[in-house]
Legacy VTK file of the C-alpha trace (Angstrom):
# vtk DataFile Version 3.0
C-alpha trace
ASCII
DATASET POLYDATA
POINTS 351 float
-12.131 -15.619 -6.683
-11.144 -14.566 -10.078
-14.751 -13.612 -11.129
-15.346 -11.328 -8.092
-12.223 -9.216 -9.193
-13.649 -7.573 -12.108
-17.145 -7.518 -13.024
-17.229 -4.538 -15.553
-18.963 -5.599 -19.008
-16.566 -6.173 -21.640
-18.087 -3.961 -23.600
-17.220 -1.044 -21.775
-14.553 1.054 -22.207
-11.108 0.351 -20.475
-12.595 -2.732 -18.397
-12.140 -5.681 -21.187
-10.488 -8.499 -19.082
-11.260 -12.251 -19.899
-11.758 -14.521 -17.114
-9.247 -17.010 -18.352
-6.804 -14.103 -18.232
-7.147 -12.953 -14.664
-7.235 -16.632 -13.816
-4.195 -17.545 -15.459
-2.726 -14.169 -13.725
-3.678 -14.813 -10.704
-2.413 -18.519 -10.415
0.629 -17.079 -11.719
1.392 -14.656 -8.703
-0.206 -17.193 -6.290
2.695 -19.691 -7.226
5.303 -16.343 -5.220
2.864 -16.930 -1.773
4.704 -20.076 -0.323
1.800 -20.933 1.984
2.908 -21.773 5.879
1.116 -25.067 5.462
4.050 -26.289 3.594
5.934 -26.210 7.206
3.883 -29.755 7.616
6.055 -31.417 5.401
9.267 -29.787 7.580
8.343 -30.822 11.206
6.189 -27.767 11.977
2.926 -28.916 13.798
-0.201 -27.531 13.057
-1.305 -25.890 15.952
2.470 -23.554 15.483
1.272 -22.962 12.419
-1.949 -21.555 13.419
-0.659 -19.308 15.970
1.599 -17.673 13.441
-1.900 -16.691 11.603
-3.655 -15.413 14.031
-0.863 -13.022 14.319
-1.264 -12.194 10.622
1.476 -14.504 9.453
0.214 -16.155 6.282
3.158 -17.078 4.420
7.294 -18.286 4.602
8.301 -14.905 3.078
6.329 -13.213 6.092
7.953 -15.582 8.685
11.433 -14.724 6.940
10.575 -10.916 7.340
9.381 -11.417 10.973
11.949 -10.786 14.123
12.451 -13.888 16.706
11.925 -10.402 19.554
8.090 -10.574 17.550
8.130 -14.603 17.052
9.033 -15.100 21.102
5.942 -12.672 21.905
3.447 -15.793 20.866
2.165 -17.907 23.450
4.143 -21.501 23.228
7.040 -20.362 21.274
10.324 -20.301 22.361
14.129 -20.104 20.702
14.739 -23.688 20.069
10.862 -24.021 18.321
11.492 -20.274 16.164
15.105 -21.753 15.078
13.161 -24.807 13.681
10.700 -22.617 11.471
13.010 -20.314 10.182
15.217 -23.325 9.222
12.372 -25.063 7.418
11.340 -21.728 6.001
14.739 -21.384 4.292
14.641 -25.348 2.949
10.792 -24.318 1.456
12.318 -21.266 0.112
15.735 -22.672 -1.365
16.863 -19.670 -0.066
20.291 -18.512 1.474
19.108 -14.593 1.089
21.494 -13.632 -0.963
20.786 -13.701 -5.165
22.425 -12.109 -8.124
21.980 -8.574 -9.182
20.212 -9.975 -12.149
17.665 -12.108 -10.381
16.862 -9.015 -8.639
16.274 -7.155 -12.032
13.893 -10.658 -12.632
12.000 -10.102 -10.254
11.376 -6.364 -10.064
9.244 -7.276 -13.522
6.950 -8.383 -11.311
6.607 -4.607 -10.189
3.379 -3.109 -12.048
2.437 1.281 -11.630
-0.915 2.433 -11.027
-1.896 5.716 -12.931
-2.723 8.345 -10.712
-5.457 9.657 -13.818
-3.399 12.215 -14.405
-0.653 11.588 -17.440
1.861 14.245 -16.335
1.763 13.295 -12.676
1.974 9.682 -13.776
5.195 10.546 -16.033
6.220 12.745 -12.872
6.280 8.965 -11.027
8.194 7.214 -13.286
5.169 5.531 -14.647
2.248 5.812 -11.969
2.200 4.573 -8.153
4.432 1.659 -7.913
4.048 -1.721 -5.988
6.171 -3.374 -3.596
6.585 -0.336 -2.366
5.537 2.511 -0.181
4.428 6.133 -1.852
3.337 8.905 0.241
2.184 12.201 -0.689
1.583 14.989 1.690
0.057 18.569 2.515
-2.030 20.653 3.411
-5.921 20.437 3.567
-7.472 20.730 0.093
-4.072 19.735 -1.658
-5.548 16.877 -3.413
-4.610 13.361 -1.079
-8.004 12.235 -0.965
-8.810 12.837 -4.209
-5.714 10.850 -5.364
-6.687 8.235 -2.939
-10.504 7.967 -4.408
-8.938 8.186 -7.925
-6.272 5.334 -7.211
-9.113 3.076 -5.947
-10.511 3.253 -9.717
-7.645 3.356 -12.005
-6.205 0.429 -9.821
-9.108 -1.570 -11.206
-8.093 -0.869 -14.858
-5.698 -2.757 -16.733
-2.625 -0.911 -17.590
1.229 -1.380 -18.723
2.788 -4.275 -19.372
0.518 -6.653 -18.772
-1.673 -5.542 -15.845
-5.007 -6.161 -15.636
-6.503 -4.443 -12.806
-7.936 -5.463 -9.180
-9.324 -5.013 -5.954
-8.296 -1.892 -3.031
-8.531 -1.622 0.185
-9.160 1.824 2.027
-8.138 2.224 5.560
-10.292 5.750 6.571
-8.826 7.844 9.552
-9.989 10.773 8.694
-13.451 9.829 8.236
-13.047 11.386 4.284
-14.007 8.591 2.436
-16.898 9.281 -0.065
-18.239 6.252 -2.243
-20.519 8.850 -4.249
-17.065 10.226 -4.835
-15.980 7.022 -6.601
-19.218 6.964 -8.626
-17.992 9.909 -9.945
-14.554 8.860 -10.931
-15.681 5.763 -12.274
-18.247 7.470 -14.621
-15.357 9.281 -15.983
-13.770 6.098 -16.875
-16.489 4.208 -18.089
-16.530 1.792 -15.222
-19.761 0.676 -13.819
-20.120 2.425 -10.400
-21.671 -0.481 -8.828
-18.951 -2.855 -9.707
-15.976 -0.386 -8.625
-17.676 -0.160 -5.205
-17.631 -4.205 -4.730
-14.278 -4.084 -5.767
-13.200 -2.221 -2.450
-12.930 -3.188 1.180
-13.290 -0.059 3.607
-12.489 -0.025 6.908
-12.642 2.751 9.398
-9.696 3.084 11.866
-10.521 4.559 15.422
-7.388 5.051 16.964
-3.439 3.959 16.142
-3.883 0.723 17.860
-6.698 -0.336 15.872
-5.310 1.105 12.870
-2.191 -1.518 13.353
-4.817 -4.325 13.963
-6.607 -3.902 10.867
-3.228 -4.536 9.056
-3.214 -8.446 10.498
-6.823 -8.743 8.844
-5.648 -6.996 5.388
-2.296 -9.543 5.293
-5.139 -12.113 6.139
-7.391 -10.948 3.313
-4.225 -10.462 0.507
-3.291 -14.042 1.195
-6.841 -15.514 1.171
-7.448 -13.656 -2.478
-3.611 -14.045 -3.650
-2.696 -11.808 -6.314
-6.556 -10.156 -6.668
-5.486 -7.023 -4.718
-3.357 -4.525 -5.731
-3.685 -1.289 -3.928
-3.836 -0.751 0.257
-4.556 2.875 1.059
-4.333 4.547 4.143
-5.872 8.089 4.487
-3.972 9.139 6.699
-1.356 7.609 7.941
-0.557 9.919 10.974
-4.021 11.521 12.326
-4.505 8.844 14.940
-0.999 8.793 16.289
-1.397 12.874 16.474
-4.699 12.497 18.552
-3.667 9.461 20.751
-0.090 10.765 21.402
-0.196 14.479 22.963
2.715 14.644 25.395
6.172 15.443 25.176
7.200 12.386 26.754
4.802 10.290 24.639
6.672 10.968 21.874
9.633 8.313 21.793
6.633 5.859 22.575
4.470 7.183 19.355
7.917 7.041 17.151
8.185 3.414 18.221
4.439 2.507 17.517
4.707 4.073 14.279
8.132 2.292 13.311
6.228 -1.237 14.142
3.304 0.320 11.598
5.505 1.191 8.592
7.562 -2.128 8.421
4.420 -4.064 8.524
3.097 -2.081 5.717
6.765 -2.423 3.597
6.387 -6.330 4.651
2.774 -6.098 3.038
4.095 -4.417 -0.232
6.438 -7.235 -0.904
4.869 -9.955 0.579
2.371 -9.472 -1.572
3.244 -7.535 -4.409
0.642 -4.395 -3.558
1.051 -0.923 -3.901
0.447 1.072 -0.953
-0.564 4.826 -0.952
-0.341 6.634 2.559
-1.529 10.309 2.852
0.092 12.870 5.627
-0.340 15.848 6.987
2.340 18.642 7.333
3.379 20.603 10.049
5.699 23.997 10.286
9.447 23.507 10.736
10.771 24.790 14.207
14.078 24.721 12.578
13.612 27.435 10.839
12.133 29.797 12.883
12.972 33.234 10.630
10.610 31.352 8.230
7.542 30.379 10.091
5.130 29.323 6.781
7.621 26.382 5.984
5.839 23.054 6.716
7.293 19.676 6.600
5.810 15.933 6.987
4.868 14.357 9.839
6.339 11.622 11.183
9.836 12.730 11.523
12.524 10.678 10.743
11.098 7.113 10.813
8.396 7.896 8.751
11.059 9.353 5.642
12.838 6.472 6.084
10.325 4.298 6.242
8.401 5.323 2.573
10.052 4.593 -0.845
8.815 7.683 -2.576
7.790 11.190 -1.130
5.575 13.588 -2.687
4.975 17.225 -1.726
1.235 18.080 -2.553
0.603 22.017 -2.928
-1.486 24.634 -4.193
-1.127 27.052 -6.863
-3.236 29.536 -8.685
-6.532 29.349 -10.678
-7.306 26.153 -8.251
-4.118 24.066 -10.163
-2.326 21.476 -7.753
1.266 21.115 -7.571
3.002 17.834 -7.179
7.023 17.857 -5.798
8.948 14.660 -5.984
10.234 14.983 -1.973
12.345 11.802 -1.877
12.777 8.606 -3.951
15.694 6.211 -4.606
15.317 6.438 -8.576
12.485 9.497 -9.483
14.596 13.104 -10.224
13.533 16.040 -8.113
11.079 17.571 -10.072
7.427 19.305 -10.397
4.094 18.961 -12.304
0.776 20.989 -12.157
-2.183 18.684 -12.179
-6.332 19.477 -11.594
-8.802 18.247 -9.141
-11.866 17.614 -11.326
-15.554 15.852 -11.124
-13.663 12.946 -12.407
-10.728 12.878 -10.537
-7.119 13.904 -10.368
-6.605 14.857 -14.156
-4.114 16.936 -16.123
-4.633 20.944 -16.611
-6.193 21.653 -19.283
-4.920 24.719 -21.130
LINES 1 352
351 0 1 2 3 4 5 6 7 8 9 10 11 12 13 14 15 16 17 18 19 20 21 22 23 24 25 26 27 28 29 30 31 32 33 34 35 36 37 38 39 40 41 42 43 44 45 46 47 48 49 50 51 52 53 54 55 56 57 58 59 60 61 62 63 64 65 66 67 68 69 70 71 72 73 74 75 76 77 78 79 80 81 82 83 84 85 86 87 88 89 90 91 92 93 94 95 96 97 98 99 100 101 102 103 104 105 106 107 108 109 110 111 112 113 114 115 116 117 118 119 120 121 122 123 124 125 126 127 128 129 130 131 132 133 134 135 136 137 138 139 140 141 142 143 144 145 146 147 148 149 150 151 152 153 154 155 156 157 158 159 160 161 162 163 164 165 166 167 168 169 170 171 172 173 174 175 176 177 178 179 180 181 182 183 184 185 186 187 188 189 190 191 192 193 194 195 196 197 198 199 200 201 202 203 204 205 206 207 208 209 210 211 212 213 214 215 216 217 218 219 220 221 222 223 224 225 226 227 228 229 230 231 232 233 234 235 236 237 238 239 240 241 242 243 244 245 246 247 248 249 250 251 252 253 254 255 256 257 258 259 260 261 262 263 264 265 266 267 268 269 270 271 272 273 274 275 276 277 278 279 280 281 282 283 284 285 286 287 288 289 290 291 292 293 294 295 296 297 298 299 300 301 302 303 304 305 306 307 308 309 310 311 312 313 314 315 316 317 318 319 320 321 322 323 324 325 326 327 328 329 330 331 332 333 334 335 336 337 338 339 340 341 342 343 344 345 346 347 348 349 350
């Protein structure tokens, strides 16, 4: 597991990561994924136990995070049996759900940033693209969102601050945008071996918003199979397929709630799992302001906004320079930074 993470020579530049290292790492985090198995010991047959994973349900944390509406929706399972697993979730746990102030500070150190290959979109960030979290970034066509994505899927495999030492992506493609001679590219630029930075990322293509939410059970699946070796999901773009397969005005409540059931198993992900995850968007003009027809805003409305930690407005300016707009974050001041789109990347403007 550990040797399929990172294959890049050690002689190359950026990519020097011992074996023992990511080991080590990676038994570390594996220690935070309480596997379901441990029910056994609590009264919790086996065959309950499987049912929760075929439903993508690898772990206590992701039983704790999971409704008893969504737990009552499996074949078998009824109030009395759900009331039994969540009560020998919380005795595998130790957990009451509430902890100090300070324990939350502990454990936020687990939270790593992912540079974005640009240093003054990075320092825009508060570091990079941050995990256990959800960052979105949005605009119009030729903004730069799938050139961040591509870039992300490199730099994510480069070790970084405080102790990171890289790992694997996965891309979830909507838009049918995803290049891998594009990542060749990037990965030149940082001295990666293109072949290896390819392995290193699982692509799948989404065909519509139902199998777009499907593919999340299999990437939960795959994140606790590999614990700790991946550290970036992307999904480019989040709101294409809900635009194509919901068209009518009365469709819309039904779209809102499809999308809701989308985001929080993409926030569970984050945390579950301690992955970044980058979603793209596409913008659309503001009725409310009608006086003002060129002003666009995100898609998604108000249960995507709510849904995402950090927001970021993607724009152009002149001489082919990008703009980047912190939209909305809990802790990132509302400010601006030019970046480039370059052969290699998202990169700063040179002068």
């Amino acid at each position: 597991m550990a040797a399929e993470m990172m294959d890049v020579s050690d002689t190359e530049k950026g990519s020097s990561i011992a074996s023992e290292e990511v080991l080590g790492d990676i038994e570390e985090e594996e220690c935070c994924f309480q596997d379901i198995v441990l029910l056994l010991e609590h009264g919790i047959s086996a065959d309950d136990i499987k049912k929760l994973q075929e439903i993508g349900i690898n772990t206590v944390k992701g039983i704790q995070m999971t409704t008893k509406k969504r737990l009552l929706e499996i074949k078998g399972y009824d109030e009395v049996k759900i009331n039994k697993i969540k009560e020998a979730c919380t005795k595998v746990s130790l957990s009451t759900g509430f902890i100090t102030a300070f324990e939350v500070a502990d454990q936020r150190k687990q939270v790593f940033k992912l540079s974005t290959g640009s240093k003054s979109l990075d320092k825009l960030l508060g570091g990079g693209i941050e995990s256990m979290s959800i960052t979105e970034v949005f605009g119009e066509f030729g903004t730069g969102k799938t050139q961040l994505s591509h870039t992300l899927c490199v730099t994510a495999q480069m070790p970084g601050c405080n102790g990171y030492l890289g790992g694997k992506v996965v891309f979830i493609d909507t838009e049918n945008t995803f290049r891998p001679t594009r990542l060749q590219a990037i990965a030149n630029r940082f001295n990666l071996d293109p072949t290896t930075v390819l392995h290193n990322i699982l692509y799948a293509r989404a065909y519509n918003s139902e199998h777009q939410y499907e593919l999340l059970r299999n990437v939960a699946a795959k994140f606790h199979e590999e614990a700790g070796v991946f550290k970036l999901l992307i999904i480019d773009s989040i709101m294409a397929l809900f635009r194509v397969d919901y068209t009518g005005r009365g469709e819309i409540a039904d779209r809102q709630q499809k999308l809701a059931q989308m985001l929080s198993r993409l926030k569970k992900i984050s945390e579950e799992y301690n992955v970044a995850v980058f979603i793209t968007n596409q913008i659309t003009a503001d009725l409310t302001h009608i006086n003002q027809p060129d002003i666009k805003k995100p898609v998604g409305g108000n249960i995507l906004a709510h849904a995402t930690t950090t927001r970021v407005s993607l724009y152009k300016g002149i001489d082919g320079i990008r703009i980047a707009k912190i939209y909305g974050s809990p802790d990132l001041e509302e400010n601006e930074t030019m970046f480039s789109i370059t052969s290699g990347g998202i990169d700063d403007v040179k002068n």
